[in-house]
N, C-alpha and C positions, 0 to 999 in steps of 0.2 A: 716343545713337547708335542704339540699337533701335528706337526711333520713327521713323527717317527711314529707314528699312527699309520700314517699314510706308505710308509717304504719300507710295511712288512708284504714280503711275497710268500708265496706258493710254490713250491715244485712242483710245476706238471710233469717234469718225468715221471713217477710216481702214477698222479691220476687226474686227467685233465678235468678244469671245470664244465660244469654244464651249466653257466650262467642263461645261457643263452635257451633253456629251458622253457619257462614261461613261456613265449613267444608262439610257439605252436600251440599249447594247452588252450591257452586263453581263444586264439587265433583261429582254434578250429571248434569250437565250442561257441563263436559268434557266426564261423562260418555254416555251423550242421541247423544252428538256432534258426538263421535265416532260410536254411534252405528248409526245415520241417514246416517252419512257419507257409512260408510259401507257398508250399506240398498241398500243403492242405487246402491251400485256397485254390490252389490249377485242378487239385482233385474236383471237389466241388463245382467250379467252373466244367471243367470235362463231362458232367452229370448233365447241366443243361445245355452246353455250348459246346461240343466235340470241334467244331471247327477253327477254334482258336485257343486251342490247347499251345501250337508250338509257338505263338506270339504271348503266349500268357510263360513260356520257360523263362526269360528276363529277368525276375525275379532271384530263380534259382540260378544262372549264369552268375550276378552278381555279387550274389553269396559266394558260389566259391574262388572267386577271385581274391576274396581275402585273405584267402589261405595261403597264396603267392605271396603275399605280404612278408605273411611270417618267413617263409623260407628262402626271401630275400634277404631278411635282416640275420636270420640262423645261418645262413651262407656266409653273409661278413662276420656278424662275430667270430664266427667259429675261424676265420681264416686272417683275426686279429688274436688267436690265443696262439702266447707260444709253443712250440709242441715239445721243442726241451727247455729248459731254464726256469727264466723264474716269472710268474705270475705275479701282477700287481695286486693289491686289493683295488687299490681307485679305479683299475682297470674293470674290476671284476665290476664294481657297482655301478659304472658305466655302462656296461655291458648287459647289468640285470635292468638297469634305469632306461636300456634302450628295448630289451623284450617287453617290459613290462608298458611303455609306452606303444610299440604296435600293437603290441595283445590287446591290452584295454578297449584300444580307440577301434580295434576290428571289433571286440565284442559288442561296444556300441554299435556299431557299422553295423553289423549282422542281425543284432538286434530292431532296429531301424530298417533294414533294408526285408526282415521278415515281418512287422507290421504292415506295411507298406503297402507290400506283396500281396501278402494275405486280401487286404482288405481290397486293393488296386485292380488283382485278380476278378475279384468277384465285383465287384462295380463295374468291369470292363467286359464280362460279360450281359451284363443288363446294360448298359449304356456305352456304347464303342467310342466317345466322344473322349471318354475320360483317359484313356492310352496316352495320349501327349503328354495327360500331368503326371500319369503315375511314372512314368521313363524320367521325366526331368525332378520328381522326388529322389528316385532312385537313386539319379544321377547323383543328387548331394548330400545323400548318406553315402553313398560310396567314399567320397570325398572325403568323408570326415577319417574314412580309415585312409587313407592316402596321404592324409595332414599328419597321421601318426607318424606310419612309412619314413615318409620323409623326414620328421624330428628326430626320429628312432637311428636314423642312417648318419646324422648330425654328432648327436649322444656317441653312436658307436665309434666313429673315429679318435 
């Protein structure tokens, strides 16, 4: 009985899926999160410190990197749905279990790398010493959406 759960399909000729949805939503909602977050701290900084406005951008670079994320993993699934025949379910929930794993782990990401920011910005203006921590903060929030990435590319196969 559990297998014949599993080996109902879809005809995509009809209307392909958009499993692969999620993935951006989530994806660019950790990526905008971080970069406002950010924003607001470079702003700030720019108020007392105009000279180290384009080494305080970091932050916001890193936010939208995430957004690559997604549209690496929306590139494959999309170029593992069939475009006639027949649509797996196991395939479909694979596919959502692999958006849904890069979205998240970006939103975190971006979440994380706009705290960061924020606050790394404006410390980095009052004390230039602190730059080295806040880059290698950075660095392993980014990571965390790369951990995703990468499980997500795992799943979609």
């Amino acid at each position: 009985m559990s297998t014949a759960i599993c080996s109902h399909t879809l005809d995509t000729s009809e209307s392909p899926p958009h499993s692969y949805l999620p993935v951006h939503t989530l994806l660019d909602l950790g990526s905008a999160m971080g970069t406002a977050k950010s924003g607001i701290g470079i702003c700030v900084t720019g108020v007392l410190r105009p000279d180290i406005i384009m080494k305080s951008i970091i932050p916001v670079v890193m936010a939208g990197i995430l957004g690559i994320y997604g549209l690496i993993i929306s590139v494959i699934v999309n170029n593992k749905i069939p475009k006639t025949g027949n649509y797996h379910w196991n395939d479909g929930f694979k596919h959502m279990a692999s958006g849904l794993c890069c979205g998240l782990s970006s939103l975190g990401a971006g979440m994380a790398i706009g705290f960061v920011g924020d606050a790394g910005v404006r410390a980095n203006a009052q004390q230039e010493a602190v730059f080295v921590g806040m880059v290698l903060i950075l660095i392993f929030a980014e990571a965390l959406g790369l951990y995703g990435m990468i499980v997500a590319i795992i799943l979609a196969m």
